[in-house]
N, C-alpha and C positions, 0 to 999 in steps of 0.2 A: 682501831687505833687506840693506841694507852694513853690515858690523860696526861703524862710524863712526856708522850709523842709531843701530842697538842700545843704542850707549854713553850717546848725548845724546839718550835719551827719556827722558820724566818716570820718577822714583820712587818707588814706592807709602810713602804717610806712616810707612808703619812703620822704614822703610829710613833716616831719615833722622836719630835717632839713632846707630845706627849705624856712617852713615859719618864721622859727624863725630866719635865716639868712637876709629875707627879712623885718621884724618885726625891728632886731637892727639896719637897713641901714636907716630906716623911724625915729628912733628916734635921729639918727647922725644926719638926715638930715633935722629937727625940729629945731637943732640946729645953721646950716649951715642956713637957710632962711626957713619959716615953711610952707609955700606954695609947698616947695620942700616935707616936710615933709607931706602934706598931702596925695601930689601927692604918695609918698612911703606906706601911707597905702593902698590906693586906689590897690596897686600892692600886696601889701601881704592878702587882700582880695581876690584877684585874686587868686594868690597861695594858697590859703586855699580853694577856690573854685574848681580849679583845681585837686587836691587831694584825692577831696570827693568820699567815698567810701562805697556806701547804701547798705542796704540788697536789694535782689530781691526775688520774689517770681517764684520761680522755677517749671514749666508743670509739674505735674505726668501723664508721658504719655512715657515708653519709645522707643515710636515707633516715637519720634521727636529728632531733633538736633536743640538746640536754642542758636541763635545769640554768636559770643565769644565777640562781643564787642556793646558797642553803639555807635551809629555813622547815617550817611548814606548809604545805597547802593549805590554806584559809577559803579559798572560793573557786570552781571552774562554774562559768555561767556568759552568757550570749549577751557581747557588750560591744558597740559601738566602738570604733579604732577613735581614740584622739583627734579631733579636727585639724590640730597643729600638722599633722604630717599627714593630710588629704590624701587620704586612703576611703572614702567614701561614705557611706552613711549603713552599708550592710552588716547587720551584727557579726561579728565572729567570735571563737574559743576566747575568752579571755581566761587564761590561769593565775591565779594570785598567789604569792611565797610572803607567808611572815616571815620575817628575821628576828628574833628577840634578842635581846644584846650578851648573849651566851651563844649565837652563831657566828662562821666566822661570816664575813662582814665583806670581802670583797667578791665583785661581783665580776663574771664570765660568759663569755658571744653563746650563744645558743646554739647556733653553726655559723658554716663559712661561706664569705661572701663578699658584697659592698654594701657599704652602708649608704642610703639613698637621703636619707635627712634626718636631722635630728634638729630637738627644741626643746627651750627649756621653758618652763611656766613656774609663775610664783604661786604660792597660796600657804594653805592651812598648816598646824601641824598635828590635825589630827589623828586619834589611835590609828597604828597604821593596819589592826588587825578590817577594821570597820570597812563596810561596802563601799559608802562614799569617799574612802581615803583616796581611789583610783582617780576622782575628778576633779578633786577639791582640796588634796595635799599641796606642797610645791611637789614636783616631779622636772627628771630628766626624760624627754623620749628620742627611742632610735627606732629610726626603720630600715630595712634592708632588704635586699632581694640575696637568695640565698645561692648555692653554686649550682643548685638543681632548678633555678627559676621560681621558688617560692618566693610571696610578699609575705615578709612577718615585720613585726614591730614588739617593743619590749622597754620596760620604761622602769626607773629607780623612783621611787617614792618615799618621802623623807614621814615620819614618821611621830609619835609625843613628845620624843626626847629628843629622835635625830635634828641637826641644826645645817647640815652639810653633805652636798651629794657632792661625790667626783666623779666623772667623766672623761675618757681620755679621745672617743670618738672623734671622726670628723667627717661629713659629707665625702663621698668617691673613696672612700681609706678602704682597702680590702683588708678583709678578715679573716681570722681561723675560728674556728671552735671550740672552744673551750679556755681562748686567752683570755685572759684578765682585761677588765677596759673602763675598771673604776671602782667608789667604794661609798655607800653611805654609813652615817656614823650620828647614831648609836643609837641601834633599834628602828627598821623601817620595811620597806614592801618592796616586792618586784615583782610586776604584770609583764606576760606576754602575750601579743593576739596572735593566733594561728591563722595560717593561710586556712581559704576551704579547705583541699586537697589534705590537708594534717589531721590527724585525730589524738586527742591527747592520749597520754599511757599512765597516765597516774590521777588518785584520788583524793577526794580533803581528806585532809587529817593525815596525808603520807609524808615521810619527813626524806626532803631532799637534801642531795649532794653538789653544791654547784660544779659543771664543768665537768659531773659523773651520770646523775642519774640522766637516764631518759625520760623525757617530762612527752616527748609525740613523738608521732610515725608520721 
């Protein structure tokens, strides 16, 4: 994709106050000395960058779970599910996705399905690259049984900067793969726990694609 692509794809509705907020502070500040004002587009550029919200081309395969977010891998390691969504006390796959606020930002189902519960928790807003961000951020979690019978769960984690997770899920709502189902902002994490039966397909340090890459089998 060309960064020219990136720039002029749609942006997600939430974005959209935003830049227009950002857009009249640049032309106040045009006024005020215009070096300031340039500096202010330079930022609602950003913000429009930020935002951006492409299509993906989504695996027909559904014996995969693909990425809910774009980002980095930062950790795969054997972590307890969430208590909020009483899925047990047995460790499973936990994969971690940094976002840094140069990814795009909205987030997508891993596969299709229902979603069986979801919950939200408050907390920290620690780096979200760090281990304990997974327990001790605020976070959104969802859990779902997928259309092949798998339990998975997957969770947004707000992050040093981010201030706001969105979520569109809802308890019994069937899913696709790869749709969009919400967005944290600006800069933050997304964990999934694997069923047993899953085995992941990617490494830290590999830089996903939400809604493309395959993250398990």
């Amino acid at each position: 994709m060309k960064a020219t692509d990136a720039v002029l794809t749609p942006i997600h509705k939430e974005g959209h106050i935003f830049v227009a907020i950002f857009f009249v502070i640049s032309m106040v500040l045009f006024f005020v000395w215009e070096p300031l004002g340039w500096v202010g587009l330079l930022l609602s550029a950003w913000c429009l960058y930020f935002f951006r919200d492409p299509e993906r081309f989504i695996p027909d395969d559904e014996a995969v779970l693909v990425s809910p977010a774009d980002g980095t891998v930062c950790a795969i390691v054997q972590a307890i599910p969430p208590a909020e969504l009483d899925m047990g006390n047995a460790p499973r796959t936990r994969i971690s996705i940094f976002l840094s606020v140069f990814n795009v930002h909205v987030n997508r189902l891993p596969a299709a399905g229902v979603i069986t519960k979801t919950a939200y928790v408050p907390g920290k807003y620690l780096n979200a690259a760090a281990t304990e961000a997974s327990e001790e951020n605020e976070r959104q979690l969802i859990r779902m049984t997928t259309v092949d019978g798998n339990d998975i769960a997957f969770a947004q984690v707000a992050g040093l900067v981010a201030r706001r997770i969105l979520c569109d899920l809802e308890t019994g709502q069937a899913v696709e793969r790869g749709a969009r189902f919400g967005l944290i902002r600006f800069g933050s994490r997304t964990d999934i726990y694997l069923d047993d039966k899953q085995v992941a397909a990617v490494k830290v340090g590999q830089t996903m694609i939400g809604g493309e890459t395959i993250i398990a089998r």
